[in-house]
C-alpha positions in Angstrom: 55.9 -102.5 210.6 54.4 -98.9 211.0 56.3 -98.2 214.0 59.8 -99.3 212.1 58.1 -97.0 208.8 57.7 -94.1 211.3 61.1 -94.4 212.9 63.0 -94.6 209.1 61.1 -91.3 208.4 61.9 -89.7 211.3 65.7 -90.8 210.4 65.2 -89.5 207.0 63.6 -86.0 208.2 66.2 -84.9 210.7 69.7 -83.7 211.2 70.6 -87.3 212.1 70.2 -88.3 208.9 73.5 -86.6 207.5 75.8 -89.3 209.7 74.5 -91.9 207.9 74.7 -90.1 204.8 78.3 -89.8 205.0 79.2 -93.2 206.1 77.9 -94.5 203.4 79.8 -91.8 200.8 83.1 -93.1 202.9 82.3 -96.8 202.5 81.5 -96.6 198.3 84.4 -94.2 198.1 86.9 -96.2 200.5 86.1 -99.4 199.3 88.1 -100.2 196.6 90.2 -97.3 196.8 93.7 -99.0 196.0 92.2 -101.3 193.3 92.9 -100.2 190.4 96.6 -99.1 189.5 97.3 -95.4 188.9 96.5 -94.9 185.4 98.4 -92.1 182.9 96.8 -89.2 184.2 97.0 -89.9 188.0 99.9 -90.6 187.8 101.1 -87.0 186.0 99.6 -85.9 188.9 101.6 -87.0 191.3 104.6 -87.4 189.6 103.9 -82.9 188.7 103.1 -82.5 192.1 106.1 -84.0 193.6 108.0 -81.0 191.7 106.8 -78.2 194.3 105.0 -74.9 193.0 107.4 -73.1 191.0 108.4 -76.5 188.8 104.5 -77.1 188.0 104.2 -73.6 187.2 106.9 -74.1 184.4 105.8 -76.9 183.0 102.2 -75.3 182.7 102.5 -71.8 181.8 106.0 -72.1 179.4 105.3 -71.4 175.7 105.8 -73.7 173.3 104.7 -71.5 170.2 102.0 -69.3 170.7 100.7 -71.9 173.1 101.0 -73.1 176.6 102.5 -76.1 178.0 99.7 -77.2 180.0 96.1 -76.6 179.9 95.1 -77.4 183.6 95.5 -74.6 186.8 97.7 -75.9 189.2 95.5 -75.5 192.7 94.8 -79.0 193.0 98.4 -80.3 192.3 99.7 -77.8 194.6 96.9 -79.3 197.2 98.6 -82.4 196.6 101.7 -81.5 197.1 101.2 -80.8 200.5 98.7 -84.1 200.9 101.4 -85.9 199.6 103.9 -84.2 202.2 102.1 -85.0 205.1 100.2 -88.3 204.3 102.9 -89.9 201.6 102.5 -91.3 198.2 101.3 -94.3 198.8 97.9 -95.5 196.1 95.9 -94.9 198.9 97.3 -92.1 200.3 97.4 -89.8 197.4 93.9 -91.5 196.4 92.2 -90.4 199.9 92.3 -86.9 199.2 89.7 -87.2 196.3 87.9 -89.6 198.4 87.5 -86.5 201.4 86.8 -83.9 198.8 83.8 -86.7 197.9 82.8 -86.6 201.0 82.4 -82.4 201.2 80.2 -83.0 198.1 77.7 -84.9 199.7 76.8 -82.8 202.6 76.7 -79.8 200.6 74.3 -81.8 198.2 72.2 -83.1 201.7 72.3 -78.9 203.0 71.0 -78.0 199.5 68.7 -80.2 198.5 67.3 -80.6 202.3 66.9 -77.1 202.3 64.7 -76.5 198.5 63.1 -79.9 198.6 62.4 -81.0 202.1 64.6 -83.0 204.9 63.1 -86.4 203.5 63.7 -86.0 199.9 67.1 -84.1 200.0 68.4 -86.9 202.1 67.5 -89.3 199.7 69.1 -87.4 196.8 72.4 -86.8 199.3 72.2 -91.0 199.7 71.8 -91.2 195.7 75.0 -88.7 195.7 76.8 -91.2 197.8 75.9 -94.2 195.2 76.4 -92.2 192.7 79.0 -94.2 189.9 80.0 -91.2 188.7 80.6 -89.3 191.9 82.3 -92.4 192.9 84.4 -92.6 190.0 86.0 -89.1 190.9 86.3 -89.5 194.6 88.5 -92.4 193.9 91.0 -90.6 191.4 94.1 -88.8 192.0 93.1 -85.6 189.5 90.6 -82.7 190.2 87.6 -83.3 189.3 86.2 -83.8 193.2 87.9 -80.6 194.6 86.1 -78.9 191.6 82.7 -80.0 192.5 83.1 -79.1 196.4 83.6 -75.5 194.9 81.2 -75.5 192.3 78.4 -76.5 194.6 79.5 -74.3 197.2 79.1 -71.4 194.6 75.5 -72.9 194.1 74.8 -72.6 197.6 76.2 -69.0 198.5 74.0 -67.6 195.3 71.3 -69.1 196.4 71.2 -68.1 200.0 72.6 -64.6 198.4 69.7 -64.3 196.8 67.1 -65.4 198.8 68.0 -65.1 202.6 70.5 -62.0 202.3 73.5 -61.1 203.4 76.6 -59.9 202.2 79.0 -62.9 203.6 77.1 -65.2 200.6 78.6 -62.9 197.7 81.6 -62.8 198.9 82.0 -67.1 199.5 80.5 -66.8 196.1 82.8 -64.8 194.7 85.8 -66.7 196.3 84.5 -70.2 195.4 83.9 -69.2 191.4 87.9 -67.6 191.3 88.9 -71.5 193.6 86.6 -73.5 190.7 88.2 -71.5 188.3 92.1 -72.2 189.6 91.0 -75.5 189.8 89.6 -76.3 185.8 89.2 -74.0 183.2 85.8 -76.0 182.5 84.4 -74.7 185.7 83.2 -71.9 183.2 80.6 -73.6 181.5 79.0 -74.5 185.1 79.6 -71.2 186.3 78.0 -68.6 183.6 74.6 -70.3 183.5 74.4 -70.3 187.3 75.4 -66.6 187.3 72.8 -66.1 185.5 69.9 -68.1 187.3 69.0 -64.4 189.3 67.7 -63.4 185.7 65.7 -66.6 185.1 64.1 -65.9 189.0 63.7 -62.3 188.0 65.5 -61.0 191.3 67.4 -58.0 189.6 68.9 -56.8 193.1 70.1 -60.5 192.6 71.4 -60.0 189.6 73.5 -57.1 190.5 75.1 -58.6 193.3 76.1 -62.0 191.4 78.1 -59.2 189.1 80.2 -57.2 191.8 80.3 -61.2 192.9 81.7 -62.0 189.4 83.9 -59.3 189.1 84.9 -59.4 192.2 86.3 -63.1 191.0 87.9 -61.9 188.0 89.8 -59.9 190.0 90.9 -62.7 191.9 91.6 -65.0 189.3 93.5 -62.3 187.3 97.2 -63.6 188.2 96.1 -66.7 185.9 93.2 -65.0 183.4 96.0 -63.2 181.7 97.8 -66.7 180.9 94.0 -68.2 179.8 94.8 -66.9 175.6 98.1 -69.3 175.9 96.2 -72.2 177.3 93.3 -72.0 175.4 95.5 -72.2 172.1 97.0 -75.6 173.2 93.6 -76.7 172.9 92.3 -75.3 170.0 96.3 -75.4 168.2 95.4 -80.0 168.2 94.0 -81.6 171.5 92.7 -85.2 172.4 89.4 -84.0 172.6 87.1 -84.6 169.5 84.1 -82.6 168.3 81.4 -84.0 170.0 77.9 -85.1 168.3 74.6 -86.1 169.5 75.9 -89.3 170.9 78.0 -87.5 173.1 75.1 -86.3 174.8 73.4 -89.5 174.8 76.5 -90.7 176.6 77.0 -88.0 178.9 73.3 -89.1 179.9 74.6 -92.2 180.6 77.2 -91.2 182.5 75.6 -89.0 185.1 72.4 -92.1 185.8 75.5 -95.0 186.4 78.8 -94.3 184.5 81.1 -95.5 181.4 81.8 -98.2 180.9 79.3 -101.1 181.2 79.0 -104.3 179.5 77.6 -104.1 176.0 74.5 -106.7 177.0 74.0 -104.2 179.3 74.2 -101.1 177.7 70.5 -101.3 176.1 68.9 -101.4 179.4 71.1 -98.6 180.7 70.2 -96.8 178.2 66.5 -97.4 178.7 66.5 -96.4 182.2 68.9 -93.0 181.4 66.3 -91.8 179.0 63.3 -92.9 181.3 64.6 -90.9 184.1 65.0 -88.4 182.0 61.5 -88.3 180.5 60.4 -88.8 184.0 62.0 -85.4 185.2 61.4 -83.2 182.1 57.6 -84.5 182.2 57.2 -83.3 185.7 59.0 -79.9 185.4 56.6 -79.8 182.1 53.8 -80.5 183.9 54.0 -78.0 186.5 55.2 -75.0 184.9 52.3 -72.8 186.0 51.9 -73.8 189.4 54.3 -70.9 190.3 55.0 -72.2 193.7 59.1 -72.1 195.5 59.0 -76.1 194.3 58.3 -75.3 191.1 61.3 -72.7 190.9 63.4 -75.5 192.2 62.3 -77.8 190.1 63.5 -75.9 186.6 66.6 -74.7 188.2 68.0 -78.0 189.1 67.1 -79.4 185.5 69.0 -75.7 184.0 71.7 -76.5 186.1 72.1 -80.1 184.9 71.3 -79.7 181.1 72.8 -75.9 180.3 76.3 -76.3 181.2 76.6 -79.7 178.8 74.5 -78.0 176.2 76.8 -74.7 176.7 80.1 -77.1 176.6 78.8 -78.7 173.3 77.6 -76.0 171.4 81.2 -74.1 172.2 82.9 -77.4 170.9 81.7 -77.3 167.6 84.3 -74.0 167.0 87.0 -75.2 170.5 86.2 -78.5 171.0 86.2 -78.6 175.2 83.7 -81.4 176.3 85.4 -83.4 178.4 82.7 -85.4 180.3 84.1 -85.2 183.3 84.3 -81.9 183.8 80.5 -81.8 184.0 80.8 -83.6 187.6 78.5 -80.9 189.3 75.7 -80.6 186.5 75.9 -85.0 187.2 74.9 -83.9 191.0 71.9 -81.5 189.6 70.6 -84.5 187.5 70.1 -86.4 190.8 68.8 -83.7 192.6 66.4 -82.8 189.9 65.2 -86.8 189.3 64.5 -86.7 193.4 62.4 -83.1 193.0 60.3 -85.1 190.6 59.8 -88.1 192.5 59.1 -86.4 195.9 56.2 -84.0 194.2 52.6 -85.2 195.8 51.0 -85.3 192.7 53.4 -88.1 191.3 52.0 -91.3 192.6 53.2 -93.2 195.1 53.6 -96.4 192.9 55.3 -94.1 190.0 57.4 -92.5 193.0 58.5 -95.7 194.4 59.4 -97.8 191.2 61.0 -94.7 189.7 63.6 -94.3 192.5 63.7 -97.9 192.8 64.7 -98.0 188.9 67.1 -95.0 189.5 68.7 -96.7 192.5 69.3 -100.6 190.5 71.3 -98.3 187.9 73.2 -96.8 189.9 74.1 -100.1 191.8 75.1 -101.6 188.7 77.3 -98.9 187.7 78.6 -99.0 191.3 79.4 -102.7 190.7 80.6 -102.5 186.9 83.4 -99.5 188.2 84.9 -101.3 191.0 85.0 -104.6 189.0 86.5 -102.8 185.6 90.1 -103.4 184.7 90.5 -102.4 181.5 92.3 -99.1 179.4 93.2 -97.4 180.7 93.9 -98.9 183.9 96.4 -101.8 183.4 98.5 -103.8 186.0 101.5 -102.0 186.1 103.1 -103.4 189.5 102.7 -106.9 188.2 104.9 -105.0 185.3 107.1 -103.5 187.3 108.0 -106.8 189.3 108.5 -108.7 186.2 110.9 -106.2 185.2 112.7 -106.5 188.2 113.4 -110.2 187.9 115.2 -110.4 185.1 116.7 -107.3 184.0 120.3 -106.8 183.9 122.4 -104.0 183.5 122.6 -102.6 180.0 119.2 -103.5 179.4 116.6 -100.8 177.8 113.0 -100.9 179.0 111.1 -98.8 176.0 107.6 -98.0 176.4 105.4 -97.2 173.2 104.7 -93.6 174.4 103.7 -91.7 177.6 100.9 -93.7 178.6 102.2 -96.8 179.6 105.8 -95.0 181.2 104.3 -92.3 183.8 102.5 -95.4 185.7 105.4 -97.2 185.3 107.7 -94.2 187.0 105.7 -94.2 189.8 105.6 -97.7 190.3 109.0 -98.0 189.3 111.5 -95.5 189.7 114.8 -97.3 189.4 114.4 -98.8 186.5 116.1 -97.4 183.3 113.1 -97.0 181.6 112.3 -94.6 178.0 109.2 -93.5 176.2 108.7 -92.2 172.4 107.4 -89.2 171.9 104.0 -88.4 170.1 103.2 -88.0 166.8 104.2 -83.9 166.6 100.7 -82.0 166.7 98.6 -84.7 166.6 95.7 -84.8 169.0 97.3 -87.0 171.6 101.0 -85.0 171.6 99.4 -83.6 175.3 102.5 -83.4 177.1 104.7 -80.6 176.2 108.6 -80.4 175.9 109.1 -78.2 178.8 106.7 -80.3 180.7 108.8 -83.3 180.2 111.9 -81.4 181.4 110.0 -80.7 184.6 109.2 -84.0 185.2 113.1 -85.1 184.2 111.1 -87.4 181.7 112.3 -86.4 178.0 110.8 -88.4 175.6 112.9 -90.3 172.6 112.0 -89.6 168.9 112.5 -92.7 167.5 113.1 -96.8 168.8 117.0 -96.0 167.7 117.5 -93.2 169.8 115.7 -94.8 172.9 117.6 -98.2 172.3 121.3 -97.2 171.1 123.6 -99.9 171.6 121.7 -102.0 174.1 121.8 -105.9 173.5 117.7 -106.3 175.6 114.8 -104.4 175.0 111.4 -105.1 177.1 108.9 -103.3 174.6 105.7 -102.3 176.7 102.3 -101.3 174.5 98.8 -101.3 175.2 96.9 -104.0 173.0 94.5 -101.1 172.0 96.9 -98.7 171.1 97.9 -101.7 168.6 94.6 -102.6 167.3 93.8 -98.8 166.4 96.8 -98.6 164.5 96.5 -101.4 162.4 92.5 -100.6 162.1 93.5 -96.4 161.3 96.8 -97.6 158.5 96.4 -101.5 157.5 100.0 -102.1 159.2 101.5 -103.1 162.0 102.7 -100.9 164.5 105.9 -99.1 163.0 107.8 -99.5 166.2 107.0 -103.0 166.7 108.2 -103.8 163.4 111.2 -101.4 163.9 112.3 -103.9 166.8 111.5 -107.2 165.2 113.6 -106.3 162.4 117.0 -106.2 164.3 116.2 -108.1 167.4 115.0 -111.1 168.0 111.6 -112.0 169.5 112.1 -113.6 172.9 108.8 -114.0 174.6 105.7 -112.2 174.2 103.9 -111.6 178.0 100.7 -110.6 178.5 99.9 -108.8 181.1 96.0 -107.4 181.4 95.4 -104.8 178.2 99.4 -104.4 178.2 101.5 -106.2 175.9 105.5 -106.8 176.7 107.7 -108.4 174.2 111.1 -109.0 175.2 113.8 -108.8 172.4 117.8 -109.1 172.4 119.7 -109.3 169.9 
């Protein structure tokens, strides 16, 4: 037994640890990777991507008022346009592209974390990286959230080997990876200005200095887009889908970053109960050695800055511009794991307190690991099992009408050839997120009303989420206006369940 103890710590200590590091990042992240159907926003993704550069640029920068059309950059769908040209479109395909980018993320997190903390420690935080629900979560989506962590966290590792090994290559990756981040999510910001500012925490003014020629040198870079930042940022604050965020928020985004949204509701005390004790456990160690003034101690309050200031940043900000979008925290996720290993690997923690506390960690993230590849509700819904039902019995004539833009884009990509139609938002409400000129990129112009979408046509297949009708009727006291537009001059068919989505089939 100590000879097989001795061997697993030799493993964990050297460079052959980060192999086995990453095949286990490709198995969570490939498994499961066509699963669940392409959901609303993946597939705006793809379906913007397939446009080429000039088309996405349209239908993001084009003002529509004072405001513009999109609020995202365009790197990653430009990235994708080229994946998609070379690998296809296929769920998997498109999907694998996150699932790499995942990948990147761990063994920068394993050359960071091996290099402040030890070999043996930062593999295991590389391996909790690589369980990571959260981490997961994003490697298996077709949107931008992994390409943005693969530069953030290259940015954390170029100022800090900036700052403490030298060298003028480090600004200057640095500099390039915070202009990338910033092309790749606006968000990227709130990550970004508290680690520019870490220098003045470690009081290393030379530091300091060269993160600003570093920063400017950036904002010189990301110029072509800063100037268009005024228009974007009035889309947002002008009515977005994003709600002011309270103290729950944080609670959740605690939640999220130990083993992911959604779980089970029986289970949601005891995820809780291990979030905050985690928690506790981490801010009680950097607590307890604040005055030891060793390099582990340094470590130890940086990773907890860099996992609590960019939420705290985001939320304070979105009490004026509301902007936290959970998500978008994906690197400060990968500091809270870092930060819970720096606790657990200090020599003063017990052994016992070590072992059960990663052994806690670890069960949590297993469960969120299972929970996201075995959830299948909104807003993922089975829209090839729509598609085919639509297939087999529509005839010419017929009018497929979806509630609104959630349930069509999926249904686009999944279904191209069918006639299909979509009603527009509610005009400057918070989820009217996809602008006229937008629309006219994607060749998908949305109807005003059920009488323009349907016109003469003797068939309509209605298509709704179940939710969307349950928050109406909670939110007015009434049945879904369209609904009951239909049912007054059709007749009711058949009513067909499929997953959250709901089609009723009507003629007249």
């Amino acid at each position: 037994m100590r000879r097989w103890t001795d061997s697993a710590g030799r493993v964990l200590e050297g460079r052959r640890s980060l192999p086995l590091v990453i095949a286990l990042a490709a198995l969570t992240r490939f498994v499961g990777l066509a699963h669940h159907p392409l959901w609303y926003d993946e597939a705006f993704s793809v379906l913007i991507a397939r446009k080429g550069p000039g088309a996405m640029l349209r239908g993001t920068l084009t003002l529509t008022g004072s405001s513009a059309a999109d609020v995202h950059p365009v790197l990653y769908y430009v990235l994708l346009w080229r994946w998609m040209a070379a690998f296809g479109e296929s769920v998997i395909g498109i999907r694998l592209l996150s699932a790499l980018l995942g990948l990147v993320t761990v063994a920068l997190v394993w050359i960071l974390a091996r290099d402040l903390i030890g070999s043996r420690m930062g593999t295991i935080a590389a391996l909790l990286i690589a369980l990571s629900p959260f981490q997961v979560h994003y490697s298996q989506e077709v949107r931008m959230y992994a390409l943005l962590a693969v530069f953030l966290l290259g940015a954390t590792l170029a100022l800090w080997r900036g700052t403490w090994k030298g060298g003028w290559p480090w600004w200057v990756c640095l500099s390039v990876c915070t202009a990338l981040a910033m092309y790749t999510h606006l968000l990227a910001a709130a990550f970004l200005v508290p680690l520019y500012l870490t220098p003045l925490l470690w009081k290393k003014m030379r530091a300091l200095r060269n993160a600003a020629f570093s920063g400017l040198g950036s904002i010189l870079l990301f110029l072509p887009w800063l100037v268009q930042v005024p228009s974007q940022v009035s889309k947002v604050t002008s009515g977005y889908w994003v709600p002011r965020p309270g103290v729950q928020d944080l609670i959740s985004t605690l939640l999220v970053f130990v083993n992911e949204l959604p779980v089970p509701t029986a289970v949601l005390p005891v995820s809780l109960f291990i979030a905050i004790l985690v928690l506790l456990l981490a801010v009680f160690q950097t607590a307890r050695v604040r005055n030891a003034g060793s390099a582990q101690t340094r470590w130890g309050f940086w990773f907890g800055y860099l996992s609590t200031a960019p939420v705290l940043l985001a939320f304070l900000l979105s009490q004026w511009y509301s902007v936290f979008v959970q998500r978008a925290f994906i690197a400060s996720g990968v500091f809270f794991v870092v930060w819970v290993c720096w606790a657990l690997s200090s020599s003063s923690v017990p052994r016992l307190v070590r072992t059960l506390g990663l052994g806690i960690f670890l069960l949590a993230q297993l469960a969120g690991l299972y929970y996201r590849y075995a959830y299948d509700g909104f807003p993922y819904a089975p829209f090839p099992m729509l598609v085919s039902s639509l297939r087999s019995d529509l005839q010419p004539g017929d009018v497929v009408l979806h509630s609104n833009k959630i349930t069509m884009l999926p249904s686009v990509y999944y279904g191209p050839d069918l006639p299909q139609s979509y009603l527009r938002d509610v005009p400057g409400s918070p989820s009217d997120t996809l602008a006229p000129e937008t629309q006219r990129v994607l060749g998908l112009l949305a109807s005003d009303n059920p009488g323009e979408a349907v016109g003469d046509a003797r068939r309509v297949d209605f298509i709704v989420f179940q939710q969307e009708l349950d928050e109406y009727e909670a939110q007015s006291g009434s049945p879904d206006p369209n609904l009951t537009w239909l049912s007054a001059r059709f007749t009711l068919r058949a009513k067909i369940q499929l997953g959250d989505l709901r089609l009723y089939e009507f003629s007249r």
